[in-house]
C-alpha positions in Angstrom: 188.8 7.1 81.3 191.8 5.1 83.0 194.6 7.0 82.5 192.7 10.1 84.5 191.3 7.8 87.0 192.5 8.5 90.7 193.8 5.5 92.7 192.9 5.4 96.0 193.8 3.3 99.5 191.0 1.3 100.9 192.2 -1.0 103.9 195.4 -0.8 102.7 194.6 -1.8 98.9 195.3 0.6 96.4 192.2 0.5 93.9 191.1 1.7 90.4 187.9 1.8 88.8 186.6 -1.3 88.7 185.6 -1.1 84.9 189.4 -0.8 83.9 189.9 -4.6 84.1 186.3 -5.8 83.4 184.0 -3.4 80.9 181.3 -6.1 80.6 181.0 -7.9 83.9 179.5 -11.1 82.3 181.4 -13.5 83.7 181.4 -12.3 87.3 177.3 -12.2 87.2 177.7 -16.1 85.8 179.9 -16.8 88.9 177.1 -15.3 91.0 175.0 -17.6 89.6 172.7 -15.5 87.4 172.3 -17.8 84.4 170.3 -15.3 82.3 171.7 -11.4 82.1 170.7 -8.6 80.4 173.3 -6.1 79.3 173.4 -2.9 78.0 176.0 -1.6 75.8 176.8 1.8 74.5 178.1 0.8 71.3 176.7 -0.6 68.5 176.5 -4.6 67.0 179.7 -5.3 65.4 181.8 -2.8 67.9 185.3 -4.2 68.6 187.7 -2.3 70.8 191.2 -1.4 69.3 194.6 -1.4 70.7 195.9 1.5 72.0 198.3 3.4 70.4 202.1 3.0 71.2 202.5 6.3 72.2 199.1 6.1 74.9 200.7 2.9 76.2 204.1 5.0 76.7 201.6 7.8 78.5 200.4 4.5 80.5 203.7 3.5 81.7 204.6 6.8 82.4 201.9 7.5 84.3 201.0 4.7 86.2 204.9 4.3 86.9 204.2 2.9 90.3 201.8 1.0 89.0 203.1 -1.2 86.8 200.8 -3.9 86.8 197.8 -1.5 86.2 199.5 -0.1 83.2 200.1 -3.5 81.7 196.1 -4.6 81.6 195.3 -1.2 80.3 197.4 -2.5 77.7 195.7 -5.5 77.2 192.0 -4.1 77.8 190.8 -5.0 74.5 191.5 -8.4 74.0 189.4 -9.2 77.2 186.5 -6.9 76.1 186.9 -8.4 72.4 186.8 -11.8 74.3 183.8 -10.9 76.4 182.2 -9.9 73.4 182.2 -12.7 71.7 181.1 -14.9 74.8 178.7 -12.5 74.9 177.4 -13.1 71.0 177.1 -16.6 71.5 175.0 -16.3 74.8 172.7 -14.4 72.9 172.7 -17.5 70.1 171.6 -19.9 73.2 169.4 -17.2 74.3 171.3 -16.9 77.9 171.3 -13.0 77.6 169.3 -10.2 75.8 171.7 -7.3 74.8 170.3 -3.7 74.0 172.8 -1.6 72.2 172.6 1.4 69.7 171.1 0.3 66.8 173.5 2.7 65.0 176.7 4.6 65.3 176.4 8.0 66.6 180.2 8.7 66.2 180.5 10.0 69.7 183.7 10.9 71.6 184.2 9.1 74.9 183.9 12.4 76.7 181.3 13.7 74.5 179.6 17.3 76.2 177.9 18.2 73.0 174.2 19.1 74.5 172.7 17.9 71.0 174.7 14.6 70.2 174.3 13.5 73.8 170.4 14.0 73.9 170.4 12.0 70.4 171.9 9.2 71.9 169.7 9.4 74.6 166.9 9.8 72.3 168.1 6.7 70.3 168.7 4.1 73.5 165.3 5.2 74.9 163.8 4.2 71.3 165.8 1.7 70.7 164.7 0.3 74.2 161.0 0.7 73.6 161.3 -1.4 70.5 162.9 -4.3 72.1 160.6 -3.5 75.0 158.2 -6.9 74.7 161.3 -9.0 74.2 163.0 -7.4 77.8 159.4 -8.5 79.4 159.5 -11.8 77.5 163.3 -12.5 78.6 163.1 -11.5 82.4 159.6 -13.6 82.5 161.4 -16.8 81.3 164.1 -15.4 84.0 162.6 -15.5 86.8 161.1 -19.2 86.5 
């Protein structure tokens, strides 16, 4: 959650969360030099990320008022993640990553702290994982060559 992020000073840099410019690291792994990723999302195939409303962008601005710059690519977040995500669909096309992801929408809020909707998404991804669980084996083999 961005907006209730704190910012703090580290050798003289003023820093946010990391995930609040890049969601899906893919393309910093591929600069690494890791040709063949796995990733793990928390939404489900066919997910795209919305705008944010006018009025959270105004909450943005207001906010993050000395931080202009920050406020602006909270604006912009999803167009990259929308972008990522489809770099990421064709990588799995080629078969350059293997993505797990819920294999159907639990409808949960992002701060979700029902006991019983959180333990059935845990009880899904651990599912869902097992099923794809010779394919993970399969894809890290070929990996590691």
């Amino acid at each position: 959650m961005p907006l209730f992020s704190r910012i703090v000073e580290v050798d003289g840099y003023n820093l946010s969360d990391g995930g609040t410019a890049d969601s899906i690291t893919l393309a910093w792994f591929r600069k690494q030099g890791y040709a063949s990723n796995l990733i793990v999302l928390t939404s489900p195939e066919g997910y795209r990320k919305s705008p944010s409303s006018p009025a959270m962008n105004a909450l943005l601005r207001l906010s993050l008022h000395k931080y202009p710059a920050l406020a602006k690519v909270l604006e912009q977040r999803h167009i990259g993640y929308n972008r990522t995500l489809d770099e990421i669909a064709a990588a799995e096309q080629t078969g350059d990553v293997l993505v797990l992801r819920p294999s159907r929408d639990l409808h949960l809020g992002r701060i979700e702290k029902d006991p019983d909707k959180l333990r059935e998404m845990y009880n899904l991804g651990r599912s869902d994982a097992e099923a794809k669980l010779a394919q993970i084996r399969a894809f890290i083999a070929k990996s590691d060559v």
